[in-house]
C-alpha positions in Angstrom: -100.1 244.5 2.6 -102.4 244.0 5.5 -103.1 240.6 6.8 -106.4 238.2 6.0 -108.3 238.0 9.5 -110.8 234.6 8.9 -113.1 233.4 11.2 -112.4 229.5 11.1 -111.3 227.4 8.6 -112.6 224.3 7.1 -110.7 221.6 5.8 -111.9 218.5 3.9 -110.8 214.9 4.9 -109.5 211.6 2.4 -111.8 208.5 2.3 -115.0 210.3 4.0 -116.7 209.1 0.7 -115.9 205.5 1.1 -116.8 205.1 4.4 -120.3 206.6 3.9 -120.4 204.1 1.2 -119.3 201.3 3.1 -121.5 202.2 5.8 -124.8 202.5 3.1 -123.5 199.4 1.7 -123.6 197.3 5.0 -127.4 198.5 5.7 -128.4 197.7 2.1 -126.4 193.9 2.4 -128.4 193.8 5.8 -131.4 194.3 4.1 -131.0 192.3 1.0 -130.6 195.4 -1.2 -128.1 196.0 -4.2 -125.3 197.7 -3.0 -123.0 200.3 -4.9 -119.9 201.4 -6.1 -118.3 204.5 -4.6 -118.5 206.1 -8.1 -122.6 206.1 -7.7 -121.8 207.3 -4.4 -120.3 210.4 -5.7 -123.4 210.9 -7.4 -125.6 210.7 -4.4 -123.5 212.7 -1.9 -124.3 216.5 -1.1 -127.7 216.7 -0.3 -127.4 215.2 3.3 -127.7 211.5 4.9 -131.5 211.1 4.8 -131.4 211.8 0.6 -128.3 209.2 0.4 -130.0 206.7 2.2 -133.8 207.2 0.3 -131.2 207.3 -3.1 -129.3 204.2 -2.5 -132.5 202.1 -1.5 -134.0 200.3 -4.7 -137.2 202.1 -5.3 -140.0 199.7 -4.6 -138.3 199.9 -1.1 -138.2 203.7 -0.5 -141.4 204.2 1.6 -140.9 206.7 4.6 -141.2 203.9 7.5 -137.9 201.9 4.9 -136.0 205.1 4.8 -136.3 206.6 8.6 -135.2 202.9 9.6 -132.0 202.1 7.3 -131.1 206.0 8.4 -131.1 205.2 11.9 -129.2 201.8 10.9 -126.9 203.9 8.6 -125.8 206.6 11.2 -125.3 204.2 13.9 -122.6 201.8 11.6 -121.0 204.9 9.7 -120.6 206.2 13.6 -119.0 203.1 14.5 -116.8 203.1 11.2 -116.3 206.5 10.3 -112.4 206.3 10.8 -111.7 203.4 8.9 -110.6 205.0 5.7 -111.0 208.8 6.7 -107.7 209.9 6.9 -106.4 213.9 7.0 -104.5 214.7 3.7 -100.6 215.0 4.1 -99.8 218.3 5.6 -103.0 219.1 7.2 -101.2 218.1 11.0 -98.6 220.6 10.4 -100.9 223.4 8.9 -102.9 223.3 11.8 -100.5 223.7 14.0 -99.4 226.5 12.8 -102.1 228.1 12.2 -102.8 227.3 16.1 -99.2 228.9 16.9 -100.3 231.9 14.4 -103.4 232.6 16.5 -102.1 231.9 19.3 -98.8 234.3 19.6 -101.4 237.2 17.9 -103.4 236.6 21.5 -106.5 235.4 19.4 -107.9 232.2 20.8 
């Protein structure tokens, strides 16, 4: 059996969701806006930042000038807080590092 040979690997990361949400939910307290549960933010997730933000703002508030403003406001706090529940999964550490050592003693860096 010959071995796989992949390019990178990606790994997702526990509580990125809630602190997107928390983030959102900050901007939208800020602004007087109702803010959500992390179930609706399930919902809203996967089509980039910009989308969440315009998504999460009540409607009679989502003009252009609104959204480009609680983006900026959104990125800034989620870049302050992004590691307050984001956490790697248990095991992730120790898989990386091997598959660091793997790499590493087959010369590929």
């Amino acid at each position: 059996m010959s071995a796989l040979k992949y390019d990178a690997v990606i790994f997702d990361l526990d509580g990125t969701l809630e602190d997107l949400a928390d983030a959102m939910n900050r901007v939208l307290s800020a602004g007087q806006a109702p803010v959500h549960s992390y179930a609706t933010y399930r919902l809203l997730i996967g089509k980039g930042i910009r989308n969440l933000v315009g998504q999460a703002l009540p409607p009679e508030k989502r003009t252009d000038e609104t959204i480009a403003r609680c983006y900026e406001r959104m990125i800034a706090d989620y870049a302050e807080h992004c590691l307050v529940k984001t956490r790697q999964y248990d095991g992730v550490a120790e898989l990386v590092s091997g598959l660091r050592w793997r790499s590493v003693s087959r010369g590929v860096t």
